[in-house]
NUROVEX-889117 format. One line per field, with one value per residue (C-alpha): residue number from 0; residue in three letters; x, y, z. Coordinates in steps of 0.1 Angstrom, whole numbers, plus 5000, padded with zeros to 4 digits. Example, Ala and Ser with C-alpha at 12.3 -4.5 7.8 and 13.67 -1.06 7.14 Angstrom:
BEGIN
num c(0:1) .
residu c(ala:ser) .
c1 c(5123:5137) .
c2 c(4955:4989) .
c3 c(5078:5071) .
This chain:
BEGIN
num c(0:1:2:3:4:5:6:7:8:9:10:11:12:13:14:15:16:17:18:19:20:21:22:23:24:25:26:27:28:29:30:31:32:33:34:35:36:37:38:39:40:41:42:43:44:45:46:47:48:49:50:51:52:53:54:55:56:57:58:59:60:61:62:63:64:65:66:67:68:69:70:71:72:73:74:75:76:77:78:79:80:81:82:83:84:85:86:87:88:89:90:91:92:93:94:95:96:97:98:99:100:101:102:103:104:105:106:107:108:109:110:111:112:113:114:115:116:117:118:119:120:121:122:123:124:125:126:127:128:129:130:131:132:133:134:135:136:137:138:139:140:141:142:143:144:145:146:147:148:149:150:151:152:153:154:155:156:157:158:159:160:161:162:163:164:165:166:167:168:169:170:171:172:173:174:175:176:177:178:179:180:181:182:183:184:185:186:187:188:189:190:191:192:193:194:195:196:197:198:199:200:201:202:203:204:205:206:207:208:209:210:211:212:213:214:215:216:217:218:219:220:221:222:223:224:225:226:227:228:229:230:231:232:233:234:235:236:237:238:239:240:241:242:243:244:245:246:247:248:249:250:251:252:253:254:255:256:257:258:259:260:261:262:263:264:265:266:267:268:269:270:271:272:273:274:275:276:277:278:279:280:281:282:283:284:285:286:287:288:289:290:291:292:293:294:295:296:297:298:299:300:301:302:303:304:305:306:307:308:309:310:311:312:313:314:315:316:317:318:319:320:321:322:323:324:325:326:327:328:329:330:331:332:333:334:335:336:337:338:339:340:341:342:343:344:345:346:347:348:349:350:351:352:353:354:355:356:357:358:359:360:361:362:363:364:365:366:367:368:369:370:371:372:373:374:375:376:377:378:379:380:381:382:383:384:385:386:387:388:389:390:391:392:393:394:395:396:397:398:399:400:401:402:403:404:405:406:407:408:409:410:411:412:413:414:415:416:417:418:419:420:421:422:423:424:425:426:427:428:429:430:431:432:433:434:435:436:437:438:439:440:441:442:443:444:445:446:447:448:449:450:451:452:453:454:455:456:457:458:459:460:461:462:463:464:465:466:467:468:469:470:471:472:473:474:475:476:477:478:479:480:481:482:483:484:485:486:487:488:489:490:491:492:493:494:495:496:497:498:499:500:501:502:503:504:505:506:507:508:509:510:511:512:513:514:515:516:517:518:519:520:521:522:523:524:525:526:527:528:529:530:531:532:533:534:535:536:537:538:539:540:541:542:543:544:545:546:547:548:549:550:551:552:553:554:555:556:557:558:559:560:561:562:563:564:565:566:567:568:569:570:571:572:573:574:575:576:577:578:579:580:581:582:583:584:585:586:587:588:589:590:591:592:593:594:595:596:597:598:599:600:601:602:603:604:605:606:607:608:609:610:611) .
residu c(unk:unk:unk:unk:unk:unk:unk:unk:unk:unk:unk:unk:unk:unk:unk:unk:unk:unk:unk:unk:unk:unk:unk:unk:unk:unk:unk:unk:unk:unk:unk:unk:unk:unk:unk:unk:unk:unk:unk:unk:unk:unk:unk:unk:unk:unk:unk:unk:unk:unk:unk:unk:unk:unk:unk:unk:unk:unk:unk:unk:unk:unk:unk:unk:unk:unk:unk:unk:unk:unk:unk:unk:unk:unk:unk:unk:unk:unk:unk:unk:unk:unk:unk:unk:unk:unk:unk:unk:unk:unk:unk:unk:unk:unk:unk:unk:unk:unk:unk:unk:unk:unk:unk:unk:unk:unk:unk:unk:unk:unk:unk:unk:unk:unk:unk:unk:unk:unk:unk:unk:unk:unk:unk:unk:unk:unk:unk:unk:unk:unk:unk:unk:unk:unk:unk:unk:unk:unk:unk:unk:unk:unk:unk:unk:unk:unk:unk:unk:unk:unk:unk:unk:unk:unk:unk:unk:unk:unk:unk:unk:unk:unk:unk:unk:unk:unk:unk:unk:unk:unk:unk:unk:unk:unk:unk:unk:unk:unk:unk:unk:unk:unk:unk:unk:unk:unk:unk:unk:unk:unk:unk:unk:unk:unk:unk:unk:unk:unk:unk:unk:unk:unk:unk:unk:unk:unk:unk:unk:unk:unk:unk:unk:unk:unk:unk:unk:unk:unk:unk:unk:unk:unk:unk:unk:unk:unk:unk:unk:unk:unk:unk:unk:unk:unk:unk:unk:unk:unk:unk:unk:unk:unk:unk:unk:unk:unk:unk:unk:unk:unk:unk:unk:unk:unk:unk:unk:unk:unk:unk:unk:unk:unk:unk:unk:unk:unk:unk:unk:unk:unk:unk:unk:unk:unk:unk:unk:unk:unk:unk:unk:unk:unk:unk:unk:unk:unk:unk:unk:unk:unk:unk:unk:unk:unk:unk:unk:unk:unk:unk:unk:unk:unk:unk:unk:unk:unk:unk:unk:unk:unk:unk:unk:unk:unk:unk:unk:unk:unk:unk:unk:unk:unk:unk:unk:unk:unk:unk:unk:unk:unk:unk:unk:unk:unk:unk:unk:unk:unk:unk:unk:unk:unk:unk:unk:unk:unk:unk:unk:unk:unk:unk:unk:unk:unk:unk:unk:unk:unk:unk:unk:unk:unk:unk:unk:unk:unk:unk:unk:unk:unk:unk:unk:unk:unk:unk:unk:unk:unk:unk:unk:unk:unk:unk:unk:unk:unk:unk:unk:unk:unk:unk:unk:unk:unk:unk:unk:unk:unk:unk:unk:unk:unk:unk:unk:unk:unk:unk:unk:unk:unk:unk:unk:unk:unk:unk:unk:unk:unk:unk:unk:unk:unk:unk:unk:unk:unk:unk:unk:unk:unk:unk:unk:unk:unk:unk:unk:unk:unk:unk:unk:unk:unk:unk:unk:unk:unk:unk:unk:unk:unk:unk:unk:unk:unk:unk:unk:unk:unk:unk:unk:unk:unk:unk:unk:unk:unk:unk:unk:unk:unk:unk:unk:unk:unk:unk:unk:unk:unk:unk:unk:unk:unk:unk:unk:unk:unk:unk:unk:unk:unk:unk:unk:unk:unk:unk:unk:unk:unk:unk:unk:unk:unk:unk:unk:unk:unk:unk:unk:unk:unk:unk:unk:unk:unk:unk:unk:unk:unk:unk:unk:unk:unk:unk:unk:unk:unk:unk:unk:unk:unk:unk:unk:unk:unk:unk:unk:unk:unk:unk:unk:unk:unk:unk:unk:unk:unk:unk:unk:unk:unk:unk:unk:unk:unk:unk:unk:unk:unk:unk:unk:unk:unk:unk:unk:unk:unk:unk:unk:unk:unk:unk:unk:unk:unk:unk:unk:unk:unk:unk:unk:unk:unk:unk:unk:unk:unk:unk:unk:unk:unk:unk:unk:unk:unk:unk:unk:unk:unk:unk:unk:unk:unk:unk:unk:unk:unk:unk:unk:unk:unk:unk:unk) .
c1 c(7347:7370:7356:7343:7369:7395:7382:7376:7410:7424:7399:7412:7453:7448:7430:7458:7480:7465:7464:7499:7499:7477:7489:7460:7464:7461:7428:7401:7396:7401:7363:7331:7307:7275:7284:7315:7347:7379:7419:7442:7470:7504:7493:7467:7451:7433:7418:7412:7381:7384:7367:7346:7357:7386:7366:7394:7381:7346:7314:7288:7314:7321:7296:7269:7236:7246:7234:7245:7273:7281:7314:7319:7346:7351:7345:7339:7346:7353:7352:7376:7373:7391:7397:7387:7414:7418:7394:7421:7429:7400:7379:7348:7358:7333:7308:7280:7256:7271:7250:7263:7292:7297:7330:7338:7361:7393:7400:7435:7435:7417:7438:7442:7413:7389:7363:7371:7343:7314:7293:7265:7284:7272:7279:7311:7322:7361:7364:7387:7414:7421:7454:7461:7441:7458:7459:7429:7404:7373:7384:7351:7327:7294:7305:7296:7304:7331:7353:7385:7397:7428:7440:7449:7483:7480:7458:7472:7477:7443:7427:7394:7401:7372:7347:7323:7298:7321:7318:7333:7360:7375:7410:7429:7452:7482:7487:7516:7512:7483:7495:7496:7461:7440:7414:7423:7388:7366:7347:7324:7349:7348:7364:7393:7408:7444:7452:7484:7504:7507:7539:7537:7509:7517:7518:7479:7464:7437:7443:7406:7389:7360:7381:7373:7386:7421:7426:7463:7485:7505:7536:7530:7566:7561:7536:7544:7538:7504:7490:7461:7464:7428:7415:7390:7376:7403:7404:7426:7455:7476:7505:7511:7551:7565:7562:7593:7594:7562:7564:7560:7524:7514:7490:7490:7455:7435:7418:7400:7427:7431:7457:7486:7503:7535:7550:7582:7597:7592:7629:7616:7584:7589:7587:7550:7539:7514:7513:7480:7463:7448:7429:7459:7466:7484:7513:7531:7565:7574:7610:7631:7621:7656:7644:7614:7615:7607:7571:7561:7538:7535:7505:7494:7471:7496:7499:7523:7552:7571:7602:7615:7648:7659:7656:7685:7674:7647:7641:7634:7595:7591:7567:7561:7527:7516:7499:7487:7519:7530:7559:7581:7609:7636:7660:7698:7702:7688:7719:7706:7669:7671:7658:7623:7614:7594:7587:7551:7545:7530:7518:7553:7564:7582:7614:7642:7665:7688:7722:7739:7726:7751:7732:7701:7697:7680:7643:7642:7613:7607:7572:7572:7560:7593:7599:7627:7650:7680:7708:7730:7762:7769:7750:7777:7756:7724:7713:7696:7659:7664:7640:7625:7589:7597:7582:7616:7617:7657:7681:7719:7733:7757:7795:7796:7778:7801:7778:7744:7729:7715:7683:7684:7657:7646:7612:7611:7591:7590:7630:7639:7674:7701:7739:7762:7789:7825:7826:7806:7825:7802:7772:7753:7723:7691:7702:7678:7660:7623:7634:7616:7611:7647:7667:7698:7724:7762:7782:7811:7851:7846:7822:7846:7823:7786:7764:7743:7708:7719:7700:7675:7647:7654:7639:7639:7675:7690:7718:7749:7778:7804:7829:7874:7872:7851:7870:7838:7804:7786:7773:7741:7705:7694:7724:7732:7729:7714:7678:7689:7674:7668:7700:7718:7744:7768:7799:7826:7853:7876:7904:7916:7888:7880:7872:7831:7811:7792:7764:7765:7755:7737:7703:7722:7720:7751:7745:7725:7740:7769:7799:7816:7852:7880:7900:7927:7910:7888:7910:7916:7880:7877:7899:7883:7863:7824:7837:7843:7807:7796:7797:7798:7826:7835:7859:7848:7860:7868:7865:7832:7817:7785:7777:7745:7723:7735:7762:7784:7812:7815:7814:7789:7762:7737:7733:7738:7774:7763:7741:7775:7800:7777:7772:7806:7815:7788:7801:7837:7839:7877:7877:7860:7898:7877:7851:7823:7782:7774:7744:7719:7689:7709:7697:7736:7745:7751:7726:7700:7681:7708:7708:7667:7669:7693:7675:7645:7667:7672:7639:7622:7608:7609:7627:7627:7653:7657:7658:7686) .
c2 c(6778:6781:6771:6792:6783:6791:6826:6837:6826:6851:6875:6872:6870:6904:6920:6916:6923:6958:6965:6967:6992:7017:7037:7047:7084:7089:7104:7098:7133:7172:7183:7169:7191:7180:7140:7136:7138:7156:7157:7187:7183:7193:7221:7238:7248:7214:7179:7146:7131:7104:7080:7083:7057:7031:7005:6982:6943:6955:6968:6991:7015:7037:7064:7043:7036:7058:7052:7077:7103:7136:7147:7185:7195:7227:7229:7255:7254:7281:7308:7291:7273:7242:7222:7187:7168:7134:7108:7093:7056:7038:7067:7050:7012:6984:7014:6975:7002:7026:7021:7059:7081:7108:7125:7165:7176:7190:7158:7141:7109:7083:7068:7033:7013:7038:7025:6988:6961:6984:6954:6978:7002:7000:7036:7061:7085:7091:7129:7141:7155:7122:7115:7082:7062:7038:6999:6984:7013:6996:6960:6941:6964:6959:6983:6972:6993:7021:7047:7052:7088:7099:7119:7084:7076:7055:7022:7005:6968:6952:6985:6964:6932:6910:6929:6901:6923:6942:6933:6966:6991:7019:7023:7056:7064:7070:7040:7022:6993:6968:6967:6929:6917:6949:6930:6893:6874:6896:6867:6887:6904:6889:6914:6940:6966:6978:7011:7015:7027:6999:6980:6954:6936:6934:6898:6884:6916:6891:6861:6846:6866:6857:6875:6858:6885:6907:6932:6935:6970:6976:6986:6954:6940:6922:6896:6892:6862:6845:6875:6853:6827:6804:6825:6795:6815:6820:6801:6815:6839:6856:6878:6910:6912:6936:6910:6896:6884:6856:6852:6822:6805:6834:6815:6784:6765:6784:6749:6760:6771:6755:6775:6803:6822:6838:6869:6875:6895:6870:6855:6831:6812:6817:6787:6771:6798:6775:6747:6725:6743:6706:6715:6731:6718:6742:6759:6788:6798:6833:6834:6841:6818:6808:6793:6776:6772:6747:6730:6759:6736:6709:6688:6702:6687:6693:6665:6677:6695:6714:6734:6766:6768:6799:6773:6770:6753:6731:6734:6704:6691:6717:6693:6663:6648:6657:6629:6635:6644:6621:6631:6657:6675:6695:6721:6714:6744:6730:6722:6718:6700:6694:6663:6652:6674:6649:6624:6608:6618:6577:6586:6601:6579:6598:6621:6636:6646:6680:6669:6697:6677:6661:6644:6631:6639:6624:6612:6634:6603:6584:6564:6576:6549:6549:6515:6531:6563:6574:6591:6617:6613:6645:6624:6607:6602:6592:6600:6583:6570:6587:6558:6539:6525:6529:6505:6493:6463:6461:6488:6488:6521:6534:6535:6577:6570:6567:6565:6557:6567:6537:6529:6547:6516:6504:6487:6483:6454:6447:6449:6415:6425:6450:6455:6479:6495:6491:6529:6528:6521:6508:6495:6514:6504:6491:6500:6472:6468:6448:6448:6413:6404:6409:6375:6390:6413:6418:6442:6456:6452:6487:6480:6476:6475:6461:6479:6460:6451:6464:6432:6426:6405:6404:6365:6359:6361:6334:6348:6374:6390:6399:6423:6415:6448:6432:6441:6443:6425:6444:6422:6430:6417:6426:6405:6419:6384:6367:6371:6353:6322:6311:6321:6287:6309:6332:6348:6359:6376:6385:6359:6359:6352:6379:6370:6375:6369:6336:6357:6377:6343:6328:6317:6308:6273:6261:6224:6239:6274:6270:6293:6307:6318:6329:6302:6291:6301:6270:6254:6291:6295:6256:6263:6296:6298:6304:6305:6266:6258:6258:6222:6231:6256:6259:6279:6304:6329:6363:6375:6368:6399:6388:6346:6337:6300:6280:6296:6266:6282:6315:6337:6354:6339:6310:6296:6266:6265:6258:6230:6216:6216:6206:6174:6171:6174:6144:6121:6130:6141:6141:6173:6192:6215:6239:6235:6251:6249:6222:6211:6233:6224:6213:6178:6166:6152:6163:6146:6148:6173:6195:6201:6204:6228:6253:6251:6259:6293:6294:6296:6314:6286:6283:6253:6241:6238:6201:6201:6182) .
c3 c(8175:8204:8239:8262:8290:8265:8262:8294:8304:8272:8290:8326:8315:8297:8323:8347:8321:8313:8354:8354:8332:8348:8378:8409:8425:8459:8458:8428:8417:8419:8417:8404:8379:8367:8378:8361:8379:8369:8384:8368:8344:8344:8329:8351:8322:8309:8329:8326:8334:8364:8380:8408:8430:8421:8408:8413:8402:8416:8395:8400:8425:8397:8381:8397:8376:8347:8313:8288:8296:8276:8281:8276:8258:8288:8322:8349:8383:8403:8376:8357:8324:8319:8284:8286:8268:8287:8290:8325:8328:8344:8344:8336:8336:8346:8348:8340:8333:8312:8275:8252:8252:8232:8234:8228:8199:8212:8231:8226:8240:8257:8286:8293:8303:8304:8293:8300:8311:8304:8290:8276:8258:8224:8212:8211:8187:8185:8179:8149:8174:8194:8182:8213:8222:8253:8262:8269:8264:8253:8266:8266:8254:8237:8209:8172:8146:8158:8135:8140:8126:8109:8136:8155:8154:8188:8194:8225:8237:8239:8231:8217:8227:8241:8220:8214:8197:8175:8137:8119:8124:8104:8112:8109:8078:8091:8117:8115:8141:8150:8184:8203:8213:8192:8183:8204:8212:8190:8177:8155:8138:8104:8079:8083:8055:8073:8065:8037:8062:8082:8086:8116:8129:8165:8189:8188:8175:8160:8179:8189:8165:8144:8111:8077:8051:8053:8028:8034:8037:8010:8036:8056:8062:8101:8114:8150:8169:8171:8153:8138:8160:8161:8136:8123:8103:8075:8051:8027:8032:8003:8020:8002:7985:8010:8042:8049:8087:8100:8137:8156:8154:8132:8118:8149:8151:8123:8116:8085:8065:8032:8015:8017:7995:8008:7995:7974:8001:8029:8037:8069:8080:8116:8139:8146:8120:8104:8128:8137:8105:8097:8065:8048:8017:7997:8005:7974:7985:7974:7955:7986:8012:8027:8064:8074:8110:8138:8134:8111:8091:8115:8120:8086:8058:8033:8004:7977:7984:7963:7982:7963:7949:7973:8006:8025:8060:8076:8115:8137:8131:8102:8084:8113:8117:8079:8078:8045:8030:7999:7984:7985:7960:7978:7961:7957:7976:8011:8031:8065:8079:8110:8136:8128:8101:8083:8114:8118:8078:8076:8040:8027:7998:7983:7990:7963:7986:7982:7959:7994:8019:8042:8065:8077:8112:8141:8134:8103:8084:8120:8112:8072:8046:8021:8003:7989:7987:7970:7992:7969:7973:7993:8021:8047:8078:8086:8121:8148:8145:8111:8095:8121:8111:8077:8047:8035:8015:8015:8016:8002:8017:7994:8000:8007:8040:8067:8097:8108:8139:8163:8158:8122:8109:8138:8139:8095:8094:8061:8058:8043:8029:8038:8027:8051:8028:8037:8043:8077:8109:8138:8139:8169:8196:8182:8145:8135:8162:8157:8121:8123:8087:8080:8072:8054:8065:8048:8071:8053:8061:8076:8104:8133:8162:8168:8194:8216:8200:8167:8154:8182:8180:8141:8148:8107:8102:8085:8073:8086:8069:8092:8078:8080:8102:8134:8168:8189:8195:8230:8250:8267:8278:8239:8222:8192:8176:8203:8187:8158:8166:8130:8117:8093:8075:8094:8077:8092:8072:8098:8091:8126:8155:8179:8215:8223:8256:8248:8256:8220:8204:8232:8212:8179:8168:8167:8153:8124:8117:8095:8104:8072:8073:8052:8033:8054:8086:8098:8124:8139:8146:8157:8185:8194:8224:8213:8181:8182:8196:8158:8146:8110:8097:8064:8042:8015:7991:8004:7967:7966:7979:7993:7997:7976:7981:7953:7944:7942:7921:7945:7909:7930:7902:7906:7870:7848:7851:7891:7882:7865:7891:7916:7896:7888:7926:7935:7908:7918:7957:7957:7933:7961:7974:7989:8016:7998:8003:7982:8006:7993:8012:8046:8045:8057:8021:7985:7957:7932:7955:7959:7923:7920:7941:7920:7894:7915:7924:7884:7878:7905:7927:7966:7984:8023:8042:8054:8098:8108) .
């Protein structure tokens, strides 16, 4: 149940709400007969009943003591009859004593707040010729049951809103609107039958409310914002086929809802329209669902998802904070989701992306649990933060990407392994930031710039791939490579050095990491300045697309025929043309161990690397 503070904060914004709707006349009334007060109307011919003093924010000022009133539907005064046909705005508001009221027939309308705050009205009638009745009429009132006739075409803003006590209504046939805030805070309220003829259910009409049970109109086509907004009593909703528009937070904060069934009509979910509705579960799209807006089902118990085939666009935070959510299948048809859409979903395993997606903006799976995922080709960028926290075991991007975003996988610990393509261009800020498991990383010829802390504090490194494309490393106080303190292998394939701040590699090794560079390009990178720091550089195959441990014949392969040459190579030295890795375990010389420990690699078994 909502708190009490939250309620009598609805109850004091819609009082000053409804005040500005209601004009005060100079003077409170024309003449008084039989204690009830009356001004003229345009007419002459007819009056309103009025109050008896402006009772303003104060109680017990107007009709003063009075229990039950009468109202006649004629008057005299003076020798003249006069046709009752208004109950006047205010006339009998915060009248704290005021218990009956029974109305003449031949009245038309009820005026705004006329009968608001009376806390002890428990009974009215609504003659058959009232055909309006205005904002805020019965605001807070004790009233219980109460029947609305046909002849109403009119309920205003707020009209029965605050009715604590009120737990049935019949509304008029005929109605076409349940105007904003009708029935807001009427926590007793549990079940409501709309009339066919209604087509929009206005801004909070039952925000607050105790309602349980809708029996929906068959016209319904608009459900404004926050109509049912903490409605915790629903628990199920099935929207008839003729609704096609949900407002924002619609459906916001009804905690007990545990499934909803849209209509085949309905061409949006409106932003926030089912947000913080914890215990949902079960979501049936109707056939046309194009849109689902910002944080419409965010913070959601959701756990399968199934999107329909008509969807054409996710908003930002559409699904976030599902926590429950596992696994997801979108439409070809989707070609847009926007940032965070799925963030903070830690149980989502499981996505199959749209085959029209382009790209995967900003945060769209920040702090999701994916060990794997397949990008379709249409995909060419992933955007920033797009997969940071993620369960990633190792990733190899496919070549149709062309960018990603910095800190796209920031913070994947359990990233051991990841290949850049030769499509992507730059590797940007914090890319891999915290990615502290990781200890492999090719970069492809495209990549020709590296962000600062694109690799930072990625401590398990042990070996990088440096694309022929490099122009730029960033400096910064989070080196791109500067974390790599455990890095032994690092491949450049740039035959030419470029010139870095000594800063980029300032914690790297350089007696035990190995430099690897193209074949011909050793003494170029000797003589280079930071470049040359690195007592061991050797020569390898460019062909050779990515370097593997024991690969002693660069075939990109470690197998018998590596077992071979490497003992080959020991018995004859001389045959060695090119500088290849023939130390295997990094003791300083070739031998017996070197070749025990490829055929540990052969058949599955770990090695050390000797210190040196």
């Amino acid at each position: 149940m909502v708190n009490s503070s939250l309620r009598f904060a609805a109850t004091r914004l819609l009082m000053i709400a409804l005040t500005c709707f209601v004009s005060q006349p100079i003077s409170a009334y024309d003449f008084m007969v039989d204690g009830i007060a009356y001004i003229l109307n345009d007419d002459s011919a007819s009056v309103s009943v009025t109050y008896t003093d402006y009772p303003g924010n104060n109680y017990n000022v107007n009709y003063t003591d009075v229990t039950s009133i009468i109202v006649p539907s004629s008057v005299n005064y003076e020798g003249k009859d006069y046709a009752v046909t208004t109950i006047g705005n205010l006339a009998f508001s915060m009248c704290s004593t005021l218990k009956q009221v029974i109305l003449p027939e031949g009245l038309i309308k009820i005026g705004q707040n006329a009968f608001a705050v009376c806390t002890h009205l428990e009974s009215i009638n609504i003659p058959n010729t009232v055909t309006d009745i205005e904002a805020g009429a019965f605001i807070q009132t004790a009233i219980r049951e109460i029947v609305i006739p046909n002849s109403v075409v009119n309920l205003g803003f707020s009209a029965f809103s605050n009715c604590w006590e009120l737990t049935q209504i019949t509304l008029s046939e005929g109605l076409t609107e349940i105007s904003p805030s009708l029935f807001t805070n009427c926590i007793n309220l549990k079940r409501i039958t709309l009339p066919s003829s209604v087509t929009t259910i206005g801004e909070l009409a039952f925000s607050l409310s105790g309602i349980q049970e809708i029996n929906w109109s068959s016209s319904l086509k608009s459900i404004q914002r926050q109509a049912f907004w903490y409605c915790s009593g629903l628990t199920e909703v099935v929207l008839p086929d003729s609704v096609s528009w949900i407002g924002g937070s619609a459906f916001g904060k009804c905690g007990n809802l545990e499934r909803v069934t849209l209509g085949n009509a309905l061409f949006s979910v409106g932003a926030s329209s089912f947000e913080d509705c914890g215990k949902l579960k079960e979501i049936v799209f109707g056939p046309n669902v194009r849109r689902i807006e910002s944080s419409a089902f965010r913070w959601t118990g959701l756990q399968h998802l199934v999107l329909p085939e008509s969807l054409e666009f996710i908003g930002d935070n559409a699904f976030a904070m599902c926590d429950k959510l596992e696994d997801v299948y979108m439409c070809d048809s989707i070609t847009t989701i926007e940032e965070s859409a799925f963030a903070g979903c830690r149980r989502l395993r499981y996505v199959k992306l749209s085959e029209s997606l382009t790209s995967i903006s900003y945060a769209l799976f920040d702090g999701c649990a994916f060990e794997d995922i397949y990008f379709p080709p249409s995909v060419t960028r992933i955007g920033g933060y797009a997969f940071t926290s993620c369960n990633f075991k190792e990733l190899e991007i496919p070549n149709t990407i062309t960018s990603i975003g910095g800190g796209a996988f920031r913070n994947c610990k359990n990233l051991t392994r990841v290949v850049i393509p030769h499509s992507v261009t730059a590797l940007w800020a914090f890319t891999f930031d915290y990615c502290t498991a990781l200890e492999e990383i090719f970069i492809g010829d495209g990549v020709e710039f590296i962000d600062y802390g694109a690799l930072n504090e990625c401590n398990a490194l042990k070996t990088i791939t440096l694309g022929a494309s490099i122009g730029a490393i960033k400096k910064s106080t989070n080196w791109p490579l500067g974390s790599c303190k455990n890095l032994t292998r690092l491949y450049n394939r740039r035959p030419d050095p470029i010139s870095i701040d000594e800063a980029v590699l300032q914690r790297v090794d350089y007696d035990n990491c190995i430099l690897y560079v193209p074949i011909g390009s050793a003494h170029l990178y000797r003589n280079a300045p930071v470049w040359g720091r690195f007592v061991h550089i050797k020569e390898f195959n460019l062909n050779v697309p990515t370097a593997v441990v024991g690969d002693v014949n660069l075939d990109g392969e470690v197998n018998i025929a590596d077992v071979n040459d490497l003992v080959e190579l020991i018995q004859n030295p001389e045959l060695a043309t090119v500088d290849i890795d023939t130390d295997i375990n990094q003791d300083g010389e070739i031998n017996i161990s070197d070749i025990n420990c490829i055929i540990g690699i052969i058949l599955g078994r770990p090695f050390e690397i000797s210190p040196q």
